[in-house]
Jmol script that loads the backbone (N, CA, C; Angstrom):
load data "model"
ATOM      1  N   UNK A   1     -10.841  25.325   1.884  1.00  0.00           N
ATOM      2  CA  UNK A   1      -9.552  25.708   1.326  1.00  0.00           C
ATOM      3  C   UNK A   1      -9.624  27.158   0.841  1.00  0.00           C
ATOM      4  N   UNK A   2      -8.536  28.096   0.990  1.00  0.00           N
ATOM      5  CA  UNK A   2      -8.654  29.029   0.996  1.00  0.00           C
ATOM      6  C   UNK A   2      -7.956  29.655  -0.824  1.00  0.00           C
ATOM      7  N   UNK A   3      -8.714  30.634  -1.238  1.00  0.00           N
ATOM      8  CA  UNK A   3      -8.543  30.735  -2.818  1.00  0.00           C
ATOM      9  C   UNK A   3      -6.811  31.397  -2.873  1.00  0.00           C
ATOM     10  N   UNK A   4      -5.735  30.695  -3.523  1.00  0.00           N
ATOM     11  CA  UNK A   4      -4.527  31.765  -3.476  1.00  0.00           C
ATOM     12  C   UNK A   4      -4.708  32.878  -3.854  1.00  0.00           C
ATOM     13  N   UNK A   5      -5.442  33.649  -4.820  1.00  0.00           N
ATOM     14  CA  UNK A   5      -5.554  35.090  -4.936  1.00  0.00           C
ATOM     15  C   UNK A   5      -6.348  36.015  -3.989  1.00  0.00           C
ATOM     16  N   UNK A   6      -6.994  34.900  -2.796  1.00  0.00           N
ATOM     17  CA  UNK A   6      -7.823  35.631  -1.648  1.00  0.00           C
ATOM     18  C   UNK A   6      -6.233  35.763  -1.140  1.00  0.00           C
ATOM     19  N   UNK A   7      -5.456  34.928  -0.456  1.00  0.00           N
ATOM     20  CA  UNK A   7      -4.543  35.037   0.135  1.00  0.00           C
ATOM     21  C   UNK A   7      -3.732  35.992  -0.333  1.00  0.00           C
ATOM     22  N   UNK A   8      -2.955  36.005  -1.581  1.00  0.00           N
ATOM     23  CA  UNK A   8      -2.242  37.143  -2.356  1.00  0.00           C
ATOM     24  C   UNK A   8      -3.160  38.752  -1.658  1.00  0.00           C
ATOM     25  N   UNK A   9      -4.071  38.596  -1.608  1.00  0.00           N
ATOM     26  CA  UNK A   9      -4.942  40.449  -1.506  1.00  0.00           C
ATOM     27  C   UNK A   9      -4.463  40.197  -0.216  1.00  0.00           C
ATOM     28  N   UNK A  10      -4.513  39.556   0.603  1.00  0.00           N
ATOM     29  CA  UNK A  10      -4.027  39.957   1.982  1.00  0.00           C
ATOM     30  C   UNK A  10      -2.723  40.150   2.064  1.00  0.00           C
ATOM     31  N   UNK A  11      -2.388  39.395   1.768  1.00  0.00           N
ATOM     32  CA  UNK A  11      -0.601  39.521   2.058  1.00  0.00           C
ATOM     33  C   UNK A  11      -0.627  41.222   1.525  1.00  0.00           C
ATOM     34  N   UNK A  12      -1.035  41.420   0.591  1.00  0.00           N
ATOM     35  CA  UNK A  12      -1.228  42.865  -0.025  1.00  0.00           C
ATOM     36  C   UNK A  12      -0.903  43.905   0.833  1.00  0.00           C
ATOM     37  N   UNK A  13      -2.257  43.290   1.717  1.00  0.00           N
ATOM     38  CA  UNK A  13      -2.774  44.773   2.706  1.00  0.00           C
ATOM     39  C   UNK A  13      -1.954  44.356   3.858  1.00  0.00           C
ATOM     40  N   UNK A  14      -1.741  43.502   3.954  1.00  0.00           N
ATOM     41  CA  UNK A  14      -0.236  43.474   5.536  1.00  0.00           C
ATOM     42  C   UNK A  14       0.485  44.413   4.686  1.00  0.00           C
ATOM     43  N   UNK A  15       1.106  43.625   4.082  1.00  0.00           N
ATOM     44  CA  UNK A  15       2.389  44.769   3.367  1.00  0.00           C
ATOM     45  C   UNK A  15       2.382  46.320   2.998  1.00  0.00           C
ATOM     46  N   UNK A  16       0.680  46.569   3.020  1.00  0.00           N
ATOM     47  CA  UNK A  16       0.668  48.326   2.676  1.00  0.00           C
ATOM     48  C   UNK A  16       0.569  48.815   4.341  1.00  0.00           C
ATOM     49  N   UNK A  17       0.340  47.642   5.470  1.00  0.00           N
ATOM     50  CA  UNK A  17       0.478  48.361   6.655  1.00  0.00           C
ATOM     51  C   UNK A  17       1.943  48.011   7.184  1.00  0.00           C
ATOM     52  N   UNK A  18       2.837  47.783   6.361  1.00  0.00           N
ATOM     53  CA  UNK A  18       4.116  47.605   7.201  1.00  0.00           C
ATOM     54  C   UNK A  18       4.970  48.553   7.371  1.00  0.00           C
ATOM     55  N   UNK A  19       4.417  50.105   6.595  1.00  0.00           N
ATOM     56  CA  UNK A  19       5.466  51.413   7.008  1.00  0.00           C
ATOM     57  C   UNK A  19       4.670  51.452   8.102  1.00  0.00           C
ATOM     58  N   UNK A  20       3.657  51.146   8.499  1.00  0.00           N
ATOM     59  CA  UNK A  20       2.999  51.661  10.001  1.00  0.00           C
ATOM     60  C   UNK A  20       4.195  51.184  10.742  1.00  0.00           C
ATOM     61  N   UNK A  21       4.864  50.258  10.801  1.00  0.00           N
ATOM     62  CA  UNK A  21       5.652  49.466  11.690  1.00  0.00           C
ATOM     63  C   UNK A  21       7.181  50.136  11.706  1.00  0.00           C
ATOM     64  N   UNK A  22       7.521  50.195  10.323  1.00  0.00           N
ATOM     65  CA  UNK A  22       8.356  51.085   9.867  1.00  0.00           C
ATOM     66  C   UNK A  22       8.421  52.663  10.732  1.00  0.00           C
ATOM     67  N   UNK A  23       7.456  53.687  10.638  1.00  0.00           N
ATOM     68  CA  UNK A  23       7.306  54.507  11.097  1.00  0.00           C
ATOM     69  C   UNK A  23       7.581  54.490  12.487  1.00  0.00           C
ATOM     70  N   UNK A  24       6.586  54.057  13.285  1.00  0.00           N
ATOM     71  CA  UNK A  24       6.753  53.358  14.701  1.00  0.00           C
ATOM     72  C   UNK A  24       8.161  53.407  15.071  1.00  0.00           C
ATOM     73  N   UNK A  25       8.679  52.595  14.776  1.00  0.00           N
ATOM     74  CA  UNK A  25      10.338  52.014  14.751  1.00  0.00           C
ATOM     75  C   UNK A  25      11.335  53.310  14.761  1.00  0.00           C
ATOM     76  N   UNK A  26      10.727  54.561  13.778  1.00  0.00           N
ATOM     77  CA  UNK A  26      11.651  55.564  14.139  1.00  0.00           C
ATOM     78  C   UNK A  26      11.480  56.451  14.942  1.00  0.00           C
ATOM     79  N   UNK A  27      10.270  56.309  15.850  1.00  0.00           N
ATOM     80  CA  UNK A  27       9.974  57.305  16.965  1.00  0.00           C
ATOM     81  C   UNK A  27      11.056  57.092  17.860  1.00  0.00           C
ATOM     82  N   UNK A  28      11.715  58.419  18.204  1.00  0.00           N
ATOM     83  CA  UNK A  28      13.174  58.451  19.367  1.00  0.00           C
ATOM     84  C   UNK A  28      12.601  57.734  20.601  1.00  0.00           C
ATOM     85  N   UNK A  29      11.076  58.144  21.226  1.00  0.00           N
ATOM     86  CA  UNK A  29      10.949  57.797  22.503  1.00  0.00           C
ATOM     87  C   UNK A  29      10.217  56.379  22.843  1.00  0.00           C
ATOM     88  N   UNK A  30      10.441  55.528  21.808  1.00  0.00           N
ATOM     89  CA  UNK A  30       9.700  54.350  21.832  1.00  0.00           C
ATOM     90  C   UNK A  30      10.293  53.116  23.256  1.00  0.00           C
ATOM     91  N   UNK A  31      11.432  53.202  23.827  1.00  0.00           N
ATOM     92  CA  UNK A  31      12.027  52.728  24.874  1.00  0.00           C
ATOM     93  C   UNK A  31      12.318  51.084  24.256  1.00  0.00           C
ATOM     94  N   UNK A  32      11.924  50.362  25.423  1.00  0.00           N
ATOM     95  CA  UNK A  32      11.951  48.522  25.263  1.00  0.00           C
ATOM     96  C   UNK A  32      10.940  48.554  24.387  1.00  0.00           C
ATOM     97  N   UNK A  33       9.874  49.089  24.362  1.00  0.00           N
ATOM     98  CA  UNK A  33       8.871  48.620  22.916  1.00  0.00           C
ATOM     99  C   UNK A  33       9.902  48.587  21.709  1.00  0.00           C
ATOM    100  N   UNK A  34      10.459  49.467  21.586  1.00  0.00           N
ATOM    101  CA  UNK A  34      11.382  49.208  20.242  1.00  0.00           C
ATOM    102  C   UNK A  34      11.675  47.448  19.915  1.00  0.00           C
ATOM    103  N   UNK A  35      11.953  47.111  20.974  1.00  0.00           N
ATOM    104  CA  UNK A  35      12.705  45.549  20.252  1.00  0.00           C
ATOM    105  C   UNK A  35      11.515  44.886  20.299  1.00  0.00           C
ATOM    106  N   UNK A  36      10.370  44.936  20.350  1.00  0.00           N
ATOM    107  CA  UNK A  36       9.033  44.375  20.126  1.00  0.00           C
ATOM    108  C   UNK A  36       8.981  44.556  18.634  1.00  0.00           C
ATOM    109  N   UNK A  37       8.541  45.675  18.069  1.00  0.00           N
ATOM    110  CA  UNK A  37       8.514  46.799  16.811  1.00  0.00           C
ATOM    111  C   UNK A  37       9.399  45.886  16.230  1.00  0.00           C
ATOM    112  N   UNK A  38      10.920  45.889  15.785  1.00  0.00           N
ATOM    113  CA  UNK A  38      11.372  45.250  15.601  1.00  0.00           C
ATOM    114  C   UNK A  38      11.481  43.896  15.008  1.00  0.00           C
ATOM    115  N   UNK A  39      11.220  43.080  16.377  1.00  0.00           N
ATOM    116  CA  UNK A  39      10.994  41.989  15.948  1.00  0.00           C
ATOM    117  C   UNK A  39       9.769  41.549  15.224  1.00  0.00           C
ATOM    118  N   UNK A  40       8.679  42.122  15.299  1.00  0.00           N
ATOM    119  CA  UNK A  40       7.011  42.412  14.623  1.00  0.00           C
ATOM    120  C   UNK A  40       7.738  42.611  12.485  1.00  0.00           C
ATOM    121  N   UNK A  41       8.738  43.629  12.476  1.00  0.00           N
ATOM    122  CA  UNK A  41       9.214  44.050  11.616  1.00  0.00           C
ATOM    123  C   UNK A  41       9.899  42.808  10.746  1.00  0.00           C
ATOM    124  N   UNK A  42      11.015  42.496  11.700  1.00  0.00           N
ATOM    125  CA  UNK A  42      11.157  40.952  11.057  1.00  0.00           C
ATOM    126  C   UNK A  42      10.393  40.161  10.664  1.00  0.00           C
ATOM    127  N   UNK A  43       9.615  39.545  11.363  1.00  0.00           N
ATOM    128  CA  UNK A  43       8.536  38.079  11.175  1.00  0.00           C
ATOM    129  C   UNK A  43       7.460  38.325  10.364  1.00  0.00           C
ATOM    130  N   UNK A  44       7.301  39.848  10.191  1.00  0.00           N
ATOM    131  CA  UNK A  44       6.727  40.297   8.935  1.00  0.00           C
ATOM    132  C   UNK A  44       7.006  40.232   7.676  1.00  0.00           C
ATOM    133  N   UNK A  45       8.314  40.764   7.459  1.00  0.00           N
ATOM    134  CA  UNK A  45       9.245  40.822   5.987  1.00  0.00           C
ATOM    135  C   UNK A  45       9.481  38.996   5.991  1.00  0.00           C
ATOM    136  N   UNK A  46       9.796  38.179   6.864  1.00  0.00           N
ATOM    137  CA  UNK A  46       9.962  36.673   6.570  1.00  0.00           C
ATOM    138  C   UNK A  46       9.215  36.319   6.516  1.00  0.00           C
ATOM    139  N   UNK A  47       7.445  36.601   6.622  1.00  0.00           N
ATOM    140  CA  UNK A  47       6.365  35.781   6.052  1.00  0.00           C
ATOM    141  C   UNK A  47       5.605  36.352   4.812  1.00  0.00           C
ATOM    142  N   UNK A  48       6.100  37.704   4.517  1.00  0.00           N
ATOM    143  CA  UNK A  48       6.340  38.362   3.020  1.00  0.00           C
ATOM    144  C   UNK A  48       6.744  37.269   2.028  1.00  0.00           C
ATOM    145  N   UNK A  49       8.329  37.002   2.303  1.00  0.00           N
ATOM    146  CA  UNK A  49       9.131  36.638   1.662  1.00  0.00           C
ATOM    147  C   UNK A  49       8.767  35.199   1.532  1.00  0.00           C
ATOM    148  N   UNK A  50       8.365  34.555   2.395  1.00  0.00           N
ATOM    149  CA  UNK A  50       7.887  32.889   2.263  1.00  0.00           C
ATOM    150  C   UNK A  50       6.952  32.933   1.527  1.00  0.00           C
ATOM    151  N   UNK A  51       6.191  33.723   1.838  1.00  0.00           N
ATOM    152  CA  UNK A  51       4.523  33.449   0.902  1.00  0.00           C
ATOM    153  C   UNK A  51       5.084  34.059  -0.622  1.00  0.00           C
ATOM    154  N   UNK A  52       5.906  34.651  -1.057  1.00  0.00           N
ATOM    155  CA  UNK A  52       6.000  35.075  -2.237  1.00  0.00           C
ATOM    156  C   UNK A  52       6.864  33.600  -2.981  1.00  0.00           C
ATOM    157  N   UNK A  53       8.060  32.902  -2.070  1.00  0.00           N
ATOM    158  CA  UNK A  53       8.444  31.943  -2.420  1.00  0.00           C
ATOM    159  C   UNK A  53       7.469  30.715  -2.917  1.00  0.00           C
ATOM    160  N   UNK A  54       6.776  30.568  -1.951  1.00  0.00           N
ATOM    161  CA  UNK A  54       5.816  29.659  -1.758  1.00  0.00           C
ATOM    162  C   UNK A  54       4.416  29.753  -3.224  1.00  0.00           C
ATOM    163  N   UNK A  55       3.996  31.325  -3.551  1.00  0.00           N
ATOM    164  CA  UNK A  55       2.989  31.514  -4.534  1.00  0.00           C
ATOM    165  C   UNK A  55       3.624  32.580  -4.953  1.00  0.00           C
ATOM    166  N   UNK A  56       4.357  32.795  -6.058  1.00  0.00           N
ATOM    167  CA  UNK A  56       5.119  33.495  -7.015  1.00  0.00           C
ATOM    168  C   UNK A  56       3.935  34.209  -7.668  1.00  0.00           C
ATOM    169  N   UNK A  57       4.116  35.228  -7.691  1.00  0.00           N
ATOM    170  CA  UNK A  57       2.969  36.561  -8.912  1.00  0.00           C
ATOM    171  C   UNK A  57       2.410  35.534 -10.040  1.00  0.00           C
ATOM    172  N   UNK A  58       3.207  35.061 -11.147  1.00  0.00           N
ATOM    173  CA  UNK A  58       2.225  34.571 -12.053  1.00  0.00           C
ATOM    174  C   UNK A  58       1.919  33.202 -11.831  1.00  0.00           C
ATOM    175  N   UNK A  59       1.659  32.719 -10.349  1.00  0.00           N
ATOM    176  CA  UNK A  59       1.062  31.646 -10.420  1.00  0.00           C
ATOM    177  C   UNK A  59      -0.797  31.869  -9.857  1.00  0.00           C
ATOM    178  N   UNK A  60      -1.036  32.614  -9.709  1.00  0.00           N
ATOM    179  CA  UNK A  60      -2.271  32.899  -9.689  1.00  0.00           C
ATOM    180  C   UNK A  60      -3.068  33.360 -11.054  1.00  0.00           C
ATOM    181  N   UNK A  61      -3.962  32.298 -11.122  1.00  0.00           N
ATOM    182  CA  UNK A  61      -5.261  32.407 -11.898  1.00  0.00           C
ATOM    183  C   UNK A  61      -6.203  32.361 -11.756  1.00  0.00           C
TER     184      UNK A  61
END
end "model"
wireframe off; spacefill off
backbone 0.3
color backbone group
């Protein structure tokens, strides 16, 4: 079983690499990759948002 505050540090470091994705996304010449980027962008911010639902900040001890 995995410790929730191991999990919390990751979710961390996804989230400090998600302007990478961000960035990406505003290059003009990115073509059909764009809706890849995109969608990467989404399913990112919705497994952000679940795992924060799911283990709220002060429930880790």
């Amino acid at each position: 079983m995995v410790d929730v505050a191991v999990m919390q540090e990751k979710i961390r470091v996804v989230e400090s690499k998600r302007d990478a994705l961000v960035r990406l996304l505003e290059q003009p010449d990115l073509g059909t990759l764009r809706i890849d980027v995109d969608q990467a962008l989404e399913e990112l911010d919705d497994l952000i948002e679940e795992f924060k639902q799911t283990f709220p900040e002060g429930a880790a001890t």
